[in-house]
C-alpha positions, -999 to 999 in steps of 0.1 A, spaced: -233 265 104 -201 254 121 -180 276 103 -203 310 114 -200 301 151 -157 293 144 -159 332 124 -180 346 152 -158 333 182 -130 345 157 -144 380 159 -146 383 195 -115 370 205 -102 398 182 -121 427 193 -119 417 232 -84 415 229 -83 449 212 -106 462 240 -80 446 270 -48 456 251 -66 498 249 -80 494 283 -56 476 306 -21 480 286 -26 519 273 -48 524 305 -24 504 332 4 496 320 15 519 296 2 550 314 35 562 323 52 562 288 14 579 269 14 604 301 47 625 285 17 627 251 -8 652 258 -42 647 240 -67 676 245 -48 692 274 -44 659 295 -19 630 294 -25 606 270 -21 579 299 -47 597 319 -73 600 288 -70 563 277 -79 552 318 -109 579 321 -124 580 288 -104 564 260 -114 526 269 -152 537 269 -150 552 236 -124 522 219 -152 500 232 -183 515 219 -168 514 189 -159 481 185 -195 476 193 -206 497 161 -174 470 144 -191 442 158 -221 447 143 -208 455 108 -189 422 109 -218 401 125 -245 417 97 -219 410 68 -213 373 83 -252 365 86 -256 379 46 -231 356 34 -243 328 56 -281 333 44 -261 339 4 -249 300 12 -278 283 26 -295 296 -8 
């Protein structure tokens, strides 16, 4: 059981710091290098700080749970 709790703080870490490095870096701090990239009409910059955080994040939500369901089948396979 310790190890599930060690792979499922493991998987967070991972996919927060995905979600911080796509929301704050490509969103803040990179916004005026991705701005001279258009992406449907708009700078690239622009899209990540409106609307490309929201959608990076809802799907490493849908990730998430793919990694969480595969983690609790092979935990259940070990306590067999």
């Amino acid at each position: 059981m310790n190890s599930y709790w060690k792979t499922n703080l493991k998987y967070v870490g991972i996919l927060l710091t995905i979600w911080f490095l796509v929301s704050f870096g490509f969103g803040v701090l990179l916004v005026d290098e991705l701005d001279s990239i258009r992406f449907g009409g708009f700078k690239l910059g622009f899209w990540f700080a409106q609307q490309g955080a929201i959608y990076v994040f809802v799907v490493l939500i849908f990730v998430y749970v793919f990694l969480m369901n595969r983690l609790d089948k092979r935990e259940e396979a070990a306590q067999r």
